[in-house]
C-alpha positions as a Python dict, from the first residue, in 0.01 Angstrom:
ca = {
    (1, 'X'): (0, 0, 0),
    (2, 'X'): (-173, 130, 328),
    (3, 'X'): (-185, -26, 693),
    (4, 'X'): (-542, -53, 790),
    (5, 'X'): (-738, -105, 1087),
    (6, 'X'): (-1071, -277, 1089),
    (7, 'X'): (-1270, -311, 1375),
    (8, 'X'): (-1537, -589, 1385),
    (9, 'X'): (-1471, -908, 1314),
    (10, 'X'): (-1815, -1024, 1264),
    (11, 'X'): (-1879, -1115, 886),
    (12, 'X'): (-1896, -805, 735),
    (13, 'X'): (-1579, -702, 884),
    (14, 'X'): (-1391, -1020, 777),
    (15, 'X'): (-1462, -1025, 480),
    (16, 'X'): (-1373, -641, 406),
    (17, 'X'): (-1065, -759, 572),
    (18, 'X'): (-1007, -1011, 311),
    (19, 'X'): (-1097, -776, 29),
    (20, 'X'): (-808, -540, 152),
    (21, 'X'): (-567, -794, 214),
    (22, 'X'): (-641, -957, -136),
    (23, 'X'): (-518, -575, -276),
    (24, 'X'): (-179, -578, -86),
    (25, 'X'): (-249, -364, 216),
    (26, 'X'): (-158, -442, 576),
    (27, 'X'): (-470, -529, 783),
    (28, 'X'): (-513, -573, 1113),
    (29, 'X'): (-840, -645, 1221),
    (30, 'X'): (-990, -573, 1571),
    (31, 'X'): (-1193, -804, 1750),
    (32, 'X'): (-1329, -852, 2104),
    (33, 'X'): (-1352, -1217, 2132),
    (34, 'X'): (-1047, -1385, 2206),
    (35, 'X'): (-1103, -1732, 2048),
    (36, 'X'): (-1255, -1610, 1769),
    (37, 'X'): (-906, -1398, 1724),
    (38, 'X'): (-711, -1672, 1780),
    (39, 'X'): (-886, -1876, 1507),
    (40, 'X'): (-830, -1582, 1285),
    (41, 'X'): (-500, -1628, 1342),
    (42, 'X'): (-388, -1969, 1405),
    (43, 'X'): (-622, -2102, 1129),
    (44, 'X'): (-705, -1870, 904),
    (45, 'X'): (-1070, -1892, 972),
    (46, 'X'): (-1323, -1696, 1147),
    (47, 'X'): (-1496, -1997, 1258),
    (48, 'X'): (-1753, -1827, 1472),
    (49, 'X'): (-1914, -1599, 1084),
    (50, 'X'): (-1752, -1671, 840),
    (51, 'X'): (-1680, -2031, 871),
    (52, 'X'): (-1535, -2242, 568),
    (53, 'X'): (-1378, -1958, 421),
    (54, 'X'): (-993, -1932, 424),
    (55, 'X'): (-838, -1615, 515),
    (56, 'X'): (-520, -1459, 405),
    (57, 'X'): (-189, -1585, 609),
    (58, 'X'): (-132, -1213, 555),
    (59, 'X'): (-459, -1109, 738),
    (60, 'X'): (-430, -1053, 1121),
    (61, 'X'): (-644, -1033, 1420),
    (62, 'X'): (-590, -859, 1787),
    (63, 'X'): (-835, -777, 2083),
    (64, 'X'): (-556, -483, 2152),
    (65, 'X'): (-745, -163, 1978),
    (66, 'X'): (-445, 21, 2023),
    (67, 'X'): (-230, -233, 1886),
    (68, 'X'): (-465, -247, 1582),
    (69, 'X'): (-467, 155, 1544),
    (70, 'X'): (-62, 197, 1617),
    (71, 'X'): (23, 400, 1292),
    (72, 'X'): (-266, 311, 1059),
    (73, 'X'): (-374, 560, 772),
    (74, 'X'): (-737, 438, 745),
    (75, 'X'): (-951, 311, 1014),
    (76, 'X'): (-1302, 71, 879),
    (77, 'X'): (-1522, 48, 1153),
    (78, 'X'): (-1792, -226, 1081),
    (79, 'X'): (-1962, -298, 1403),
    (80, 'X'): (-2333, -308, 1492),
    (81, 'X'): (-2494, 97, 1428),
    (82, 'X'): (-2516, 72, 1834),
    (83, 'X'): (-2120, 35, 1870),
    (84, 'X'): (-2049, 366, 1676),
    (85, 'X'): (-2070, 589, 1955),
    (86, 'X'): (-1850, 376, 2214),
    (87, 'X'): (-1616, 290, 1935),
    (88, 'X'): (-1540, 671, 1831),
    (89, 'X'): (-1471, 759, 2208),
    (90, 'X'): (-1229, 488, 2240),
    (91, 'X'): (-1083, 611, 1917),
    (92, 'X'): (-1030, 932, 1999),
    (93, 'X'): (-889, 868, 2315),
    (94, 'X'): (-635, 652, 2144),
    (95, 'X'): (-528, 838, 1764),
    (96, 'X'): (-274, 1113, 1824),
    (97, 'X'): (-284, 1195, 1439),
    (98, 'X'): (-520, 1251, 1145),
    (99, 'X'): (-674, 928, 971),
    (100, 'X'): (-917, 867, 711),
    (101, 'X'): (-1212, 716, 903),
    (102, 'X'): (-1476, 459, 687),
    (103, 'X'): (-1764, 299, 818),
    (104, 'X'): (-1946, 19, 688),
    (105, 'X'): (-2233, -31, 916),
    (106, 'X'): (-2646, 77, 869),
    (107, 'X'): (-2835, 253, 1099),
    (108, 'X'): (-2905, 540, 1276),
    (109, 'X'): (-2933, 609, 1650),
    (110, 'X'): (-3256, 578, 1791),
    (111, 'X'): (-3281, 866, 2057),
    (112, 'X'): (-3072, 1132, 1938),
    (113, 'X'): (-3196, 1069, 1501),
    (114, 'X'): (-2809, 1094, 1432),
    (115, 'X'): (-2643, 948, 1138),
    (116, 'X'): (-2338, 709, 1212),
    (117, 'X'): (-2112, 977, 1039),
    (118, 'X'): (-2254, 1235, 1264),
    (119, 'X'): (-2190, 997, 1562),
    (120, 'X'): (-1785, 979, 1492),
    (121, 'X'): (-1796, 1368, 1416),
    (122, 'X'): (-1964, 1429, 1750),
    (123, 'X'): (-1695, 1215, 1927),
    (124, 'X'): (-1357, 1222, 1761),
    (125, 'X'): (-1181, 1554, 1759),
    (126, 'X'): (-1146, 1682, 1410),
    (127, 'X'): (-770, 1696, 1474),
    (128, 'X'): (-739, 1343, 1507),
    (129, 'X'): (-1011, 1279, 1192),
    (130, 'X'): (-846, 1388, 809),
    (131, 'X'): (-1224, 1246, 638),
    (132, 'X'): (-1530, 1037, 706),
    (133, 'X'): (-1591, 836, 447),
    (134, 'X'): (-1919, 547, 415),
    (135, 'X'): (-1907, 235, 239),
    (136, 'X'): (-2229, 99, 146),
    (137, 'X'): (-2433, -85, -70),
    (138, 'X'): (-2572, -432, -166),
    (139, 'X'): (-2315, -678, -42),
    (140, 'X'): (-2405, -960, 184),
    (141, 'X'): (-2083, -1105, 322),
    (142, 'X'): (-2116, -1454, 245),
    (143, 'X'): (-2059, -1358, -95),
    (144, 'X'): (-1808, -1103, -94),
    (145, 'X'): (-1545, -1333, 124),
    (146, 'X'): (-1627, -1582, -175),
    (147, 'X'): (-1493, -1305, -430),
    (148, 'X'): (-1813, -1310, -594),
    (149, 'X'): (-1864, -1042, -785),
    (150, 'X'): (-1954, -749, -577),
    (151, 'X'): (-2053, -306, -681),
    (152, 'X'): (-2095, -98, -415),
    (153, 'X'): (-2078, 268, -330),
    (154, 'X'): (-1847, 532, -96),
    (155, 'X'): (-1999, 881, 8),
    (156, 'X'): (-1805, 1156, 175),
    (157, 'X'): (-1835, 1530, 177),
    (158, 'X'): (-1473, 1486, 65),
    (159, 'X'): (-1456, 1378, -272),
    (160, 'X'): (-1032, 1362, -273),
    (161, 'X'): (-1071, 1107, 31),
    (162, 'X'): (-1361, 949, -85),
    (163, 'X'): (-1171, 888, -448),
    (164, 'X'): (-840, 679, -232),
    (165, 'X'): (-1066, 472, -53),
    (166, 'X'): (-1222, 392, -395),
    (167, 'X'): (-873, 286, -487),
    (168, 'X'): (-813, 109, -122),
    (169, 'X'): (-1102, -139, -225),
    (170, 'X'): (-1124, -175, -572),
    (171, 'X'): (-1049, -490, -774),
    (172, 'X'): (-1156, -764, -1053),
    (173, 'X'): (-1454, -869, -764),
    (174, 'X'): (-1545, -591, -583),
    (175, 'X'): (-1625, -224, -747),
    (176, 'X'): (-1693, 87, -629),
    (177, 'X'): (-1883, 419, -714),
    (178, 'X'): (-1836, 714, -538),
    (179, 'X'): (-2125, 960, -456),
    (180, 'X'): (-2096, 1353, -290),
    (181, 'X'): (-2481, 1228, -136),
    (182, 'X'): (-2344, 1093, 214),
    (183, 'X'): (-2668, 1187, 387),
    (184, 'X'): (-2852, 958, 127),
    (185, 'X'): (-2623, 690, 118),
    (186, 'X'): (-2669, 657, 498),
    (187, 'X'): (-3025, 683, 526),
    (188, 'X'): (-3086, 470, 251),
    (189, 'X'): (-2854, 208, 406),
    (190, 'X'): (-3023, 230, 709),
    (191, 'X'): (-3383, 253, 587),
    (192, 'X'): (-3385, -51, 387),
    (193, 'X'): (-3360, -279, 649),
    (194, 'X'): (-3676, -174, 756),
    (195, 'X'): (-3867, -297, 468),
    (196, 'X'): (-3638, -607, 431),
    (197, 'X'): (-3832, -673, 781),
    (198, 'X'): (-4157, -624, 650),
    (199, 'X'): (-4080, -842, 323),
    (200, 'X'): (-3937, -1148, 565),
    (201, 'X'): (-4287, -1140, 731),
    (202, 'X'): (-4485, -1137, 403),
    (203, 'X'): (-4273, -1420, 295),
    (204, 'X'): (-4363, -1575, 670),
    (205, 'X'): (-4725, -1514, 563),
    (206, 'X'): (-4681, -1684, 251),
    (207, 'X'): (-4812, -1374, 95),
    (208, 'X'): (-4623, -1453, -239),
    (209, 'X'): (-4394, -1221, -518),
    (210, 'X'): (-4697, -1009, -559),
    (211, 'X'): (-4651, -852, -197),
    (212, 'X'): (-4331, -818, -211),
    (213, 'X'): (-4280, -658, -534),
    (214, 'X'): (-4555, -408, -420),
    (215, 'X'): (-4343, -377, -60),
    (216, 'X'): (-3991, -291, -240),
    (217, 'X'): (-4160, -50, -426),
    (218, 'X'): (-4371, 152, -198),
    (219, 'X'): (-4092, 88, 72),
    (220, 'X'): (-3886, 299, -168),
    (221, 'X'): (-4138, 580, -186),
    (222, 'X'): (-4092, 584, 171),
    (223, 'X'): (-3727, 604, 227),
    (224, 'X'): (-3702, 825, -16),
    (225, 'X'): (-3971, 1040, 104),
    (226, 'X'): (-3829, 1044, 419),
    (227, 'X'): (-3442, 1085, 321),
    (228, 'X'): (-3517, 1392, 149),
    (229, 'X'): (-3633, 1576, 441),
    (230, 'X'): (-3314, 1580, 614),
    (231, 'X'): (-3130, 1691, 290),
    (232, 'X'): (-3013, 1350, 39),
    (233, 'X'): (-3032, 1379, -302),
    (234, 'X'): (-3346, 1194, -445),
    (235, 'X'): (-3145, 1025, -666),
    (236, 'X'): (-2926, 827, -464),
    (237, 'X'): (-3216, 627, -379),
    (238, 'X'): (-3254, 501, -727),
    (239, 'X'): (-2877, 340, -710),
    (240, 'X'): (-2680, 110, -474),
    (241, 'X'): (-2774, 222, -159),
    (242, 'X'): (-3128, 257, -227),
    (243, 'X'): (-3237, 20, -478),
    (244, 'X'): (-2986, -217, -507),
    (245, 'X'): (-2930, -257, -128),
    (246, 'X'): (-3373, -267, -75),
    (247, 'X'): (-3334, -540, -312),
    (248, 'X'): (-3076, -784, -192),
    (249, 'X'): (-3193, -727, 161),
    (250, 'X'): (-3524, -824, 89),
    (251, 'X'): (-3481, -1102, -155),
    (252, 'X'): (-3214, -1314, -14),
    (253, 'X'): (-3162, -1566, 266),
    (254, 'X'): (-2822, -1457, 373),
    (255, 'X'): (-3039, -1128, 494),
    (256, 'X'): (-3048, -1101, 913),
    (257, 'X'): (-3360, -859, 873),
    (258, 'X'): (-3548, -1086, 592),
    (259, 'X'): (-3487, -1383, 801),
    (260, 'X'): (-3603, -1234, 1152),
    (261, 'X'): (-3884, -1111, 972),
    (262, 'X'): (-3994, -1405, 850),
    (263, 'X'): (-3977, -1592, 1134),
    (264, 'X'): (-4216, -1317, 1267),
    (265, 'X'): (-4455, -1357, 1018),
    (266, 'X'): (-4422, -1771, 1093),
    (267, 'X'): (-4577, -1674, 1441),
    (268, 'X'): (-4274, -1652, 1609),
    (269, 'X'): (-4167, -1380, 1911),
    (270, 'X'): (-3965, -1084, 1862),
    (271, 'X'): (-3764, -1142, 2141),
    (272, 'X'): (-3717, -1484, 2071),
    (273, 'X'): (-3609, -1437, 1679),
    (274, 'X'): (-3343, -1146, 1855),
    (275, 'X'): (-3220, -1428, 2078),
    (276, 'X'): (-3190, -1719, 1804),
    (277, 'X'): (-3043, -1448, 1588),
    (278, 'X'): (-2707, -1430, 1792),
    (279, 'X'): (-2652, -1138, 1565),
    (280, 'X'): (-2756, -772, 1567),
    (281, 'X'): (-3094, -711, 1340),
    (282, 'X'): (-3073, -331, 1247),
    (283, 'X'): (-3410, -284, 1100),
    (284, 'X'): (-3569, -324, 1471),
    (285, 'X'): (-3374, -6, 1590),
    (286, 'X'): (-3405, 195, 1262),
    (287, 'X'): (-3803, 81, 1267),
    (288, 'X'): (-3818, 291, 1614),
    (289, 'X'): (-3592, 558, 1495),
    (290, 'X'): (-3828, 624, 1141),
    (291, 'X'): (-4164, 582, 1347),
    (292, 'X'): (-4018, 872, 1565),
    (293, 'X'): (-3871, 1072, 1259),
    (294, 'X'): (-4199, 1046, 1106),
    (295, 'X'): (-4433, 1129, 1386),
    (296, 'X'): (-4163, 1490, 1433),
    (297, 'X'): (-4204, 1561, 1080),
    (298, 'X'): (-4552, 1447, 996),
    (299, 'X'): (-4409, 1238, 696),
    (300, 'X'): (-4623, 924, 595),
    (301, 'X'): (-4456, 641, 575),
    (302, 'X'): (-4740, 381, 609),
    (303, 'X'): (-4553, 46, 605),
    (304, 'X'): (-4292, 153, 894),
    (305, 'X'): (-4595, 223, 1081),
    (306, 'X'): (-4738, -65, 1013),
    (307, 'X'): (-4416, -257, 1079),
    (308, 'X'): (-4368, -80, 1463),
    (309, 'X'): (-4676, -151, 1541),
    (310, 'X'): (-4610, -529, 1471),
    (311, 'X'): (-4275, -483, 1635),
    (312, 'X'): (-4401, -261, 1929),
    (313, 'X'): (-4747, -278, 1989),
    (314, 'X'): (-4807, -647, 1954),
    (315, 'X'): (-5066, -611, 1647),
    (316, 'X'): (-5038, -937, 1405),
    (317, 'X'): (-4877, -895, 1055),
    (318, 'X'): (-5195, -986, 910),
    (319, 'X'): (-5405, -733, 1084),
    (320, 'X'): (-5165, -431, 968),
    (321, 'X'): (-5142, -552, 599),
    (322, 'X'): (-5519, -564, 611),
    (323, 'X'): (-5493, -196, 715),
    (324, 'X'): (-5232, -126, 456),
    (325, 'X'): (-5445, -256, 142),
    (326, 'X'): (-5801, -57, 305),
    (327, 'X'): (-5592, 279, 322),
    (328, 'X'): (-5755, 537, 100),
    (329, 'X'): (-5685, 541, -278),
    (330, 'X'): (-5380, 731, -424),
    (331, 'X'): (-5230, 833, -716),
    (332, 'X'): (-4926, 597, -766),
    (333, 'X'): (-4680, 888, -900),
    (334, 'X'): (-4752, 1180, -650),
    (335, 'X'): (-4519, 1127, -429),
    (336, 'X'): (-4245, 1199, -742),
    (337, 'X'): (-4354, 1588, -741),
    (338, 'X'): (-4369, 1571, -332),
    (339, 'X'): (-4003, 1429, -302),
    (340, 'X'): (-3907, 1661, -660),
    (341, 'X'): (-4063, 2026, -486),
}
């Protein structure tokens, strides 16, 4: 058994946290809000996202990061994508040996195009780092801290590493795959949210399964399209964190990006959805991070555009889908021999 630090206690966070502690490890997990610790602890409850579900007596919560890091062999880090950077300073300001470091967020950074994994390389000393390791795939939280049954995937350029943390999380409700494709399994976590944005606001619209069936499936083409310009695997985005992550995001109600889209495409503000969110919606940063990635690499990716300009440029939903469906006509399949050459 390991001694783990996690460090979010939003939803995702907690309920990893319960997922660990369900396998026998020691968990601390890391939190900034002091209430919401001390229901954590007192209660066995994180009230504030994860509330009804009962926690593990064994399962405990600090705001003292070095407290929560103090002789820890793995560190999760599951805050929002715009947290990373912050996070890995404090870490490596703090670690004074090696540790396996896992992330389970999705994004990328706007500005600098960097992938969360590159983020911790950039700031933690690789003395003080043994792996990165990224846990991904289709797993809303709700469900997971339910012990529903749950598959999802870990990626690392070190297969060893990535094969213990299989082991870390694995049991009767939650599986997981491993997959040498870290680049994809990022990117395709990160993408997705993008088109779970665009099929909220076709559900908004009232547009109907037709849309969105046609939306997952182009929205594919895209990330993968894209993804394979900075080096993933095609394939990868044909399992959990392409497909089965596009899916769940984009299908489900317990999805932050499907439901601030579809309050967009009710009529509603973007900065007003952000505000009644109280929680972070990725697909609005990675929407301005693809647009830019796009534009530097002259890859088409019709529906992101579509989507920044809606989130951006104040253009209507229903003007930019009438642009989509007018675009000139394709060939369904050619993108296959683009993304295969």
């Amino acid at each position: 058994m390991k001694k783990i630090a996690v460090i979010g206690a939003g939803s995702w966070g907690t309920a990893l946290s319960l997922v660990l502690a369900d396998n026998g490890h020691e968990v601390v997990l890391y939190g900034r809000d002091q209430k919401n610790v001390d229901a954590i602890n007192q209660n066995h409850e994180n009230t504030q996202f994860l509330p009804g579900v009962t926690l593990p007596v064994s399962l405990q919560a600090t705001t003292d990061l070095k407290k929560a890091v103090a002789g820890v062999s793995h560190i999760l880090i599951v805050t929002p994508s715009s947290a990373i950077r912050s996070v890995s300073r404090q870490l490596n300001d703090l670690l004074t040996d090696p540790v396996v470091l896992i992330h389970a967020s999705k994004g990328i950074e706007p500005k600098t195009h960097l992938r969360l994994s590159e983020l911790m390389e950039a700031e933690i000393d690789p003395s003080k780092r043994s792996a990165i390791c990224v846990l991904t795939g289709p797993s809303h939280a709700e469900e997971v801290a339910l012990r529903k049954p749950t598959t999802v995937t870990v990626a690392s350029t070190d297969m060893e590493e990535a094969g213990r943390v299989q082991e870390l999380f694995t049991n009767d409700n939650f599986r997981v795959y491993l997959n040498a494709d870290i680049i994809g399994a990022e990117l395709g976590g990160a993408f997705k949210n993008i088109i779970a944005l665009a099929a909220g606001m076709a559900d908004g619209l009232g547009y109907g399964d037709n849309a969105k069936a046609a939306l997952i499936t182009r929205g594919m083409v895209e990330i993968a399209r894209l993804g394979t310009l900075f080096g993933a695997n095609p394939m990868t985005f044909t399992g959990l964190t392409g497909m089965g992550d596009l899916i769940v995001t984009c299908t489900s109600v317990h999805s932050r990006n499907w439901r601030a889209g579809n309050a967009i495409g009710r009529g509603e503000k973007l900065e007003t959805v952000l505000e009644n969110m109280g929680m972070v919606v990725e697909g609005v940063r990675a929407t301005q991070a693809a647009y830019d990635l796009a534009e530097a690499k002259q890859c088409e990716l019709p529906i992101t555009t579509a989507l920044y300009h809606v989130l951006f440029d104040g253009h209507t939903p229903a003007e930019e889908v009438q642009k989509l469906m007018r675009r000139p006509q394709k060939n369904e399949i050619e993108h296959l021999f683009t993304i295969k050459d």
